[in-house]
C-alpha positions as CSV (number, residue, x, y, z in Angstrom):
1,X,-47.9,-18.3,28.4
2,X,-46.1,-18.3,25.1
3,X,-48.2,-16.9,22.2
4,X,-50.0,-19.0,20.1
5,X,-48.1,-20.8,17.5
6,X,-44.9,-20.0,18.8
7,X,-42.2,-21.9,21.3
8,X,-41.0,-20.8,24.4
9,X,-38.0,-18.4,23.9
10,X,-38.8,-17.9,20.0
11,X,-38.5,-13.7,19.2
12,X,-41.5,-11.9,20.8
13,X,-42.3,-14.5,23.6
14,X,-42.7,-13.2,27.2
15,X,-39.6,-14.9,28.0
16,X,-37.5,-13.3,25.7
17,X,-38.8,-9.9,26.3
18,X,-37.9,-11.0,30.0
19,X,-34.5,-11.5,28.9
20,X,-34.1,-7.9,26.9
21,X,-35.4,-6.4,29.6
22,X,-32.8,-7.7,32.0
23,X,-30.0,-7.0,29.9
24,X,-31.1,-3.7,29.6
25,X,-31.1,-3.2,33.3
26,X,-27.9,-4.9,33.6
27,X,-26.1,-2.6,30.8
28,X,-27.3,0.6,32.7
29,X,-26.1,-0.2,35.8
30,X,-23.1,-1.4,34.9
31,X,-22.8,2.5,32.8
32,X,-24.8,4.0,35.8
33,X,-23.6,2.7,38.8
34,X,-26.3,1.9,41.4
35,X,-29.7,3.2,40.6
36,X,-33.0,2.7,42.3
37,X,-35.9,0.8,41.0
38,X,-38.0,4.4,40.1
39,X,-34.8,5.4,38.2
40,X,-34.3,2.0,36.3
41,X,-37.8,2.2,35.5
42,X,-37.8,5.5,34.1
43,X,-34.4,4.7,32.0
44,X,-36.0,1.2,30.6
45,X,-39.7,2.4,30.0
46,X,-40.7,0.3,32.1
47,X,-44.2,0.7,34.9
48,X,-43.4,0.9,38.3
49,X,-44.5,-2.7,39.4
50,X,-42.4,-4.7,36.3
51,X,-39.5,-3.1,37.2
52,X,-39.7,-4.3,40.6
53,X,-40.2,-7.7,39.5
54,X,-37.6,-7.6,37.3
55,X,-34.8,-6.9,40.2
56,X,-36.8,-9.8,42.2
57,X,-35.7,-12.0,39.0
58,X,-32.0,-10.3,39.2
59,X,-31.6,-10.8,42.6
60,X,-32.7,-14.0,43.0
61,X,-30.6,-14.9,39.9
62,X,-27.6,-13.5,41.6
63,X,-26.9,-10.8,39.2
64,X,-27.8,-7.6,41.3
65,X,-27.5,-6.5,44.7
66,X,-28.9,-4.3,47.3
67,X,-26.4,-1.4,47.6
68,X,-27.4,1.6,50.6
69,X,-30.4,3.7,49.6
70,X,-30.3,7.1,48.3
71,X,-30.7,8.9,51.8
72,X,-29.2,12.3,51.7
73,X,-30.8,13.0,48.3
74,X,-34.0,15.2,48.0
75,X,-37.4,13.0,48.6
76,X,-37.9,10.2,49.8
77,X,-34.9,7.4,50.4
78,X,-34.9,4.7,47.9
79,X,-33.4,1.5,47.8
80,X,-30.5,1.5,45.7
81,X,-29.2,-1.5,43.2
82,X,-26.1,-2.6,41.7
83,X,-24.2,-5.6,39.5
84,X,-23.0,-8.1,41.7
85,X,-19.6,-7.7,41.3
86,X,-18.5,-11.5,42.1
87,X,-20.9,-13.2,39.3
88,X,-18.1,-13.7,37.5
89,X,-15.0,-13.3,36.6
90,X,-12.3,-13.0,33.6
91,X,-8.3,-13.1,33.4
92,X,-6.5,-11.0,30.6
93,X,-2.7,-11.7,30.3
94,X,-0.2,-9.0,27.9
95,X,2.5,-11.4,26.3
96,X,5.9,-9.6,25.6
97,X,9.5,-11.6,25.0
98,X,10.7,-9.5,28.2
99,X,7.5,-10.6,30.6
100,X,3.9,-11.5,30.8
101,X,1.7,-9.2,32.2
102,X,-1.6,-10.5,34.0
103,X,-4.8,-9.5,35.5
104,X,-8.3,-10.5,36.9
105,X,-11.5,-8.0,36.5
106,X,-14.9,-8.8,38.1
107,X,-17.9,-8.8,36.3
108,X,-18.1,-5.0,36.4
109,X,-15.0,-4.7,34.9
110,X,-13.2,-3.5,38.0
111,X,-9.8,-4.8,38.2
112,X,-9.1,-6.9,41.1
113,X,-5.8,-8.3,40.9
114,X,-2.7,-7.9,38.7
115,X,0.6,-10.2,38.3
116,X,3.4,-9.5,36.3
117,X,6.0,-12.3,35.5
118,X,9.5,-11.4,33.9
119,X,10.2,-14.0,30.9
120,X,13.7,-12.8,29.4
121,X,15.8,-15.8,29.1
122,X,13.0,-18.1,29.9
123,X,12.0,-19.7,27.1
124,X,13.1,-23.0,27.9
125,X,10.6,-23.5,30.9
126,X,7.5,-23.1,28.5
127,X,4.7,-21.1,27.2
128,X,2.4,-23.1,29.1
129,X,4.1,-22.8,32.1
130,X,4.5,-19.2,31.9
131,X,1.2,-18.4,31.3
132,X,0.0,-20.4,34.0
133,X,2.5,-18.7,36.6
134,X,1.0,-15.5,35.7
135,X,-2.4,-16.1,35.5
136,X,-2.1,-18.0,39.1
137,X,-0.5,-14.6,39.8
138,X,-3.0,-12.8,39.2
139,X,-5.5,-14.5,40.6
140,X,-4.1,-15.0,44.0
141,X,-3.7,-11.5,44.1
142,X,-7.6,-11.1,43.7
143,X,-7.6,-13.5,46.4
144,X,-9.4,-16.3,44.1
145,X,-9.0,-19.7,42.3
146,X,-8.1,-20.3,39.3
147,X,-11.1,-22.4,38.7
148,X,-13.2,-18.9,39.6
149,X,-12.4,-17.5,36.3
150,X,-15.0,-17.6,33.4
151,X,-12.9,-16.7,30.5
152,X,-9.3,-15.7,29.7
153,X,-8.0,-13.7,26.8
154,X,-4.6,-13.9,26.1
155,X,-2.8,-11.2,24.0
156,X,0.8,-11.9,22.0
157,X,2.5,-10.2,19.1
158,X,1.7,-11.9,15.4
159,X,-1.4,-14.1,15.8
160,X,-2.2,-17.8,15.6
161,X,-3.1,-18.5,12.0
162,X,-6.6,-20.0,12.2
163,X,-5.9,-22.9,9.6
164,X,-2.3,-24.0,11.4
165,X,-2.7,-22.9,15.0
166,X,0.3,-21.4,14.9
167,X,1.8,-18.5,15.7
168,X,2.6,-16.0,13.5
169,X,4.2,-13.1,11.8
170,X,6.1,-13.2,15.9
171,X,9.5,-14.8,15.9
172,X,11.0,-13.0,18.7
173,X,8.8,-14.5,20.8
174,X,10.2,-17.4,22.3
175,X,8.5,-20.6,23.4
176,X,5.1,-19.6,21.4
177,X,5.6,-21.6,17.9
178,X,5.1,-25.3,19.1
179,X,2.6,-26.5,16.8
180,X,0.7,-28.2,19.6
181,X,1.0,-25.2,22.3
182,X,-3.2,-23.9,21.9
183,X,-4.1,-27.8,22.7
184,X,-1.4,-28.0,25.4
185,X,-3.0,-24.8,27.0
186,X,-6.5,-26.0,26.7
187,X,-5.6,-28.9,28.6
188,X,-3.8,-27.3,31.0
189,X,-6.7,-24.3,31.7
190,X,-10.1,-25.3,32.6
191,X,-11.9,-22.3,31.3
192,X,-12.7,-21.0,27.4
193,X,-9.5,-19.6,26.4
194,X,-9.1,-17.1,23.4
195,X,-5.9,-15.7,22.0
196,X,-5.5,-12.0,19.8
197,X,-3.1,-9.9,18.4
198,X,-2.0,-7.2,21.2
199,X,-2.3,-4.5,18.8
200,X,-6.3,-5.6,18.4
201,X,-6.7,-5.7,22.2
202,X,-5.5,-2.1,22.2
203,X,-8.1,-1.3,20.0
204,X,-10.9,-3.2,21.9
205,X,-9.5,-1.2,24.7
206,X,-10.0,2.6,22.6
207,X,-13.5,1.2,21.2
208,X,-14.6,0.1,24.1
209,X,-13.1,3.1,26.8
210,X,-11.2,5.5,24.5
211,X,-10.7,7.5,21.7
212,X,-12.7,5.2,19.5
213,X,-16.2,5.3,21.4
214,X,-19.1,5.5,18.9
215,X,-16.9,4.6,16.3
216,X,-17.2,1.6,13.8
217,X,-15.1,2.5,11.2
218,X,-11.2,2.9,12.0
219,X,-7.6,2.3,12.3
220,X,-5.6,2.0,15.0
221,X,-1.9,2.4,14.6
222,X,0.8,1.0,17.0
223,X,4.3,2.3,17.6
224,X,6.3,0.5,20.6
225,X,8.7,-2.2,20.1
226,X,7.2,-2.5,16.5
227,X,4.7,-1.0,14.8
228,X,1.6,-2.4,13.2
229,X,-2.2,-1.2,13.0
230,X,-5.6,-2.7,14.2
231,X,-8.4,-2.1,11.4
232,X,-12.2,-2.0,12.4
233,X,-14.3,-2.1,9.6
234,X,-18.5,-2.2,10.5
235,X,-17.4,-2.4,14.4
236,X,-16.0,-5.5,14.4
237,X,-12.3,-6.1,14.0
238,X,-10.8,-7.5,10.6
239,X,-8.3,-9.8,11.0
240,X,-7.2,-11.2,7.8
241,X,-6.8,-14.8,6.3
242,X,-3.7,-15.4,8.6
243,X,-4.4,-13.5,11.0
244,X,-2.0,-11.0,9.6
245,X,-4.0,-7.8,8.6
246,X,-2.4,-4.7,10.2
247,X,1.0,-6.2,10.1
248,X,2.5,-2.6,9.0
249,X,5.8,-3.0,10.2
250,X,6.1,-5.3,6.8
251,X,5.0,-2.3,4.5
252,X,7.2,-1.7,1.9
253,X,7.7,2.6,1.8
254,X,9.3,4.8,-0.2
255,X,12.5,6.4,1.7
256,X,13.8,2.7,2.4
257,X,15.6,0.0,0.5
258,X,13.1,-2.7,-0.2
259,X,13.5,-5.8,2.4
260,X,12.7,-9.4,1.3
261,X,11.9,-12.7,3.2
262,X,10.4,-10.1,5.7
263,X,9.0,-13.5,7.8
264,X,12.9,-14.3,8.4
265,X,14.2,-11.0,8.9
266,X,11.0,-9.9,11.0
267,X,10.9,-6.5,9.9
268,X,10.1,-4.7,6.9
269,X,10.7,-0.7,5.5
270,X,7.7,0.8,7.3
271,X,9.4,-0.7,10.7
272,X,12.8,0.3,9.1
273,X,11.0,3.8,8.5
274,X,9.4,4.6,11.8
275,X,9.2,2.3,14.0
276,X,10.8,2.9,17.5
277,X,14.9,1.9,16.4
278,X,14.6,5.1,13.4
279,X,13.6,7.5,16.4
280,X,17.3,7.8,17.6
281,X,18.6,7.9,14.5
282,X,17.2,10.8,13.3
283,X,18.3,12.5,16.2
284,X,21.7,11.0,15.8
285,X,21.6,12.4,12.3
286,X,20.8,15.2,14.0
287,X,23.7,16.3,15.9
288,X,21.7,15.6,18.9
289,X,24.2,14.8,21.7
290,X,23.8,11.6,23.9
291,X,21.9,9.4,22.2
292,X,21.9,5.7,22.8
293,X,22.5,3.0,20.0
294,X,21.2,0.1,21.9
295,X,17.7,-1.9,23.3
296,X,15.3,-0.8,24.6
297,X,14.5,1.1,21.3
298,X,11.1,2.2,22.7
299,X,12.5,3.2,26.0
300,X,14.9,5.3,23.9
301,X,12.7,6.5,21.4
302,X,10.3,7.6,23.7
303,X,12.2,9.8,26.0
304,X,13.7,11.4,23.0
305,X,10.0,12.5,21.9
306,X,9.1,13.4,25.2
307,X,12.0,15.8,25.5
308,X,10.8,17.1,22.0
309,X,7.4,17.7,22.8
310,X,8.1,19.5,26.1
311,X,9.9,22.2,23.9
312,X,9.0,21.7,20.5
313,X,9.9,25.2,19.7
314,X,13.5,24.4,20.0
315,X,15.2,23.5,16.3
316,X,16.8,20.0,17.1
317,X,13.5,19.4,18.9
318,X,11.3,20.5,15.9
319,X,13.3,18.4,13.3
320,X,13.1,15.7,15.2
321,X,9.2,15.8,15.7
322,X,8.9,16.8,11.8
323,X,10.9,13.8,10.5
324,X,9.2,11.6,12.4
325,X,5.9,12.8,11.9
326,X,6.7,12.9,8.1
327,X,7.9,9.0,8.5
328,X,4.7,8.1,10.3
329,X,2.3,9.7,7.5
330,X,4.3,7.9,4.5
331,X,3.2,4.7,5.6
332,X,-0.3,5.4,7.1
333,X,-0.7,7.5,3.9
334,X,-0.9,4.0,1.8
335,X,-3.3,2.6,5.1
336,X,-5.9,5.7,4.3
337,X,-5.7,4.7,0.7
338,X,-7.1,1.5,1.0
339,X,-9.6,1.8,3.9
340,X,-10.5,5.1,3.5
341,X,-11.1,5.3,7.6
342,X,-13.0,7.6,9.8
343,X,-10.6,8.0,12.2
344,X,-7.0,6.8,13.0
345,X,-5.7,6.1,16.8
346,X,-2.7,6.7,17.6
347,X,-1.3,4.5,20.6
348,X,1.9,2.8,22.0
349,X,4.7,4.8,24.0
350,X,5.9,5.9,21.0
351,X,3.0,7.9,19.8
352,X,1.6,8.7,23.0
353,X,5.1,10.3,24.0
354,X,5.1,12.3,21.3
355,X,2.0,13.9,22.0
356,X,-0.2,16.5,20.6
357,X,3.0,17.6,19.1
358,X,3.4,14.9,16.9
359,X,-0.1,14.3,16.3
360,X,-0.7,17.6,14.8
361,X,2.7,17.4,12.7
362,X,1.4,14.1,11.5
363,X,-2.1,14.8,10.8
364,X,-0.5,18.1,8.7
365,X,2.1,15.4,7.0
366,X,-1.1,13.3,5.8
367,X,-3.3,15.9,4.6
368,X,-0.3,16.3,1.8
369,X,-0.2,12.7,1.3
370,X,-3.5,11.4,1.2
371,X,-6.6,11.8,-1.2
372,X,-9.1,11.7,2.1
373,X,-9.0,13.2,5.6
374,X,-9.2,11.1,8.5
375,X,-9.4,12.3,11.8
376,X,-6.1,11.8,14.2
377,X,-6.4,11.3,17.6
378,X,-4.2,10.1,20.4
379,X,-5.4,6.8,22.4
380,X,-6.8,7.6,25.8
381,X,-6.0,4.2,27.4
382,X,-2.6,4.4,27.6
383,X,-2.3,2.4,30.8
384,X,-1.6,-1.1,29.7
385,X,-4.2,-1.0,26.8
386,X,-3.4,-4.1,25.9
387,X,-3.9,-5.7,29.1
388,X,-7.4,-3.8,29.6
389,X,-8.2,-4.8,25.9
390,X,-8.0,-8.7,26.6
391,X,-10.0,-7.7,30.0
392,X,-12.7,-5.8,27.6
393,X,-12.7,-8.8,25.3
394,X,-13.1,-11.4,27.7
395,X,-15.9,-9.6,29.9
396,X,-18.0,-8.7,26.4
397,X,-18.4,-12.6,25.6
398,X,-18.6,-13.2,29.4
399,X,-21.6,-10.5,30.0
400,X,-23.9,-12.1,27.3
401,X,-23.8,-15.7,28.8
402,X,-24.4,-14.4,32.4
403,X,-26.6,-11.5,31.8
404,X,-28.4,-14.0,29.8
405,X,-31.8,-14.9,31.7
406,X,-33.4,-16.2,29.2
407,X,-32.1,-19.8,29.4
């Protein structure tokens, strides 16, 4: 019964202590992996008997599993419990100008089916059709429906400006700036549908997974085909008016001439500076022999730093890691000065070629640059982190309706 003078599922009421309870359990399996119903009880606090009637109420509500017992272990065998994997289940998609990159996770977060659909030249058949193409993708390759999926989180360059609906800060994305494209894609997908900057995603990805575990203050910065920055402030990430916060690439920096009508041009002196097209450059200026003036930047930039990092002893290699490292601090040095962060991420094939190499050089560069002393370290989901950042996103907002019993 509820207590007196209250309503049933008001704060304190048996049913919502129900609720917590489960949610608890749910969170440590899904951190745990199967446990038995002595072990869940120990973890939650919980007596023997209401821990057993709390699976009842997970089983029955589809949400856990029997899974073996623990036979083989010391004592007695014990039946063993886990998330039922198929209670739901989310689609992330990566949105470049070269393809669309897709994916379906289970309710575990275990990735069950990826798609990837190549996009260059295709603007004219549609943002909606692409992203339906790849989702569909995706989810026949978890061997689903479409209509299976709870939530998708879609992940683009720029963002959609919350006042307009449209896209942003992204003009070399083709076939993304119709002013009616978010209504067209509700209609066309059946499920909640949420869009966000890819460079966010990679940060959900690091907060969630990473580098950025247990932290609620920080900065993630971005160097692949462009360069920009996700900023976390009190663990939840700050996006701007527009939807433009962490739009680096537009930073104006000393050691560049100063770019106007950046929205037109789409770039700005921080991208001029160090973003992935200065990389060979600087190791043109070099004398380094070889080196390709062309797209893919990134592709280009990257081996370059890899090659460095492998030998950074060598003196072309070691110029080239210093100039680059000193490029990379001039513009974060001006990010530190405003946020003051805890720690800075640094992610995209870019950084993450350059290694530790590079992030010592440029954690050295900043100390001379900057009043405070943020911690540097390189991003640890470096497989499609912005892929498994709209799969983190989607399963977060998914887990709290489905684990929520109290309804």
């Amino acid at each position: 019964m509820a207590a007196a003078g209250s309503t049933p599922g008001t704060p304190g009421t048996p049913k919502v202590l129900r609720a917590m309870n489960d949610r608890a359990a749910l969170d440590l399996l899904l951190a745990h992996g199967p446990l038995s119903r002595t072990r869940i009880g120990k973890l939650t606090g919980l007596s023997k008997p209401t821990a057993s009637q709390l699976l009842a109420r997970l089983e029955a509500a589809g949400l856990v599993v029997e899974t073996g017992t623990t036979e083989g272990r010391p004592g007695p065998s014990a039946q063993l419990y886990a998330i039922n994997a198929q209670a739901a289940y989310v689609g992330g998609l990566d949105v470049t100008p070269g393809r669309i990159l897709a994916a379906v996770a289970d309710i575990s977060g275990r990735t069950v089916g990826q798609y990837e659909l190549a996009t260059p030249g295709r603007s004219g058949d549609g943002a909606v059709r692409q992203v339906l193409d790849a989702l569909d993708g995706a989810v026949k390759a978890a061997g689903l429906a479409r209509s299976a999926l709870h939530r998708v989180v879609i992940g683009t360059p720029g963002a959609f400006d919350p006042g307009t609906g449209r896209l942003r800060y992204a003009s070399h994305l083709p076939g993304w700036h119709s002013p009616d494209l978010l209504d067209a894609l509700a209609a066309a997908l059946p499920m909640p549908v949420e869009y966000e900057n890819d460079v966010n995603l990679a940060a959900v990805a690091e907060q969630r997974l990473g580098a950025a575990q247990e932290h609620d203050d920080f900065v993630l910065l971005w160097n692949e085909e462009g360069i920009g920055a996700a900023l976390v402030i009190n663990g939840r990430l700050h996006r701007g008016w527009t939807g433009g916060a962490g739009e680096l690439g537009f930073l104006p920096v000393p050691g560049t001439p100063l770019v106007r009508q950046v929205v037109r041009t789409g770039s700005g002196g921080y991208q001029e500076l160090a973003g992935a097209q200065a990389i060979p450059r600087i190791a043109r200026s070099l004398g380094m022999p070889g080196v390709p003036d062309r797209q893919p930047y990134a592709e280009h930039a990257a081996t370059l730093l890899r090659q460095a990092a492998a030998d950074p002893t060598e003196s072309l290699h070691a110029e080239l890691l210093h100039q680059t490292a000193h490029r990379i601090a001039t513009g974060l040095s001006s990010v530190v000065a405003v946020l003051d962060p805890e720690l800075i991420v640094l992610s995209g094939g870019v950084m993450t070629a350059g290694g530790e190499a590079l992030r010592a050089l440029i954690q050295t560069e900043l100390a001379e640059l900057a009043a405070s002393r943020p911690r540097l370290a390189l991003g640890e989901v470096q497989h499609r982190p912005v892929l498994r950042g709209a799969l983190e996103s989607a399963l977060a907002d998914t887990r709290d309706e489905v684990f929520d019993t109290s309804r």
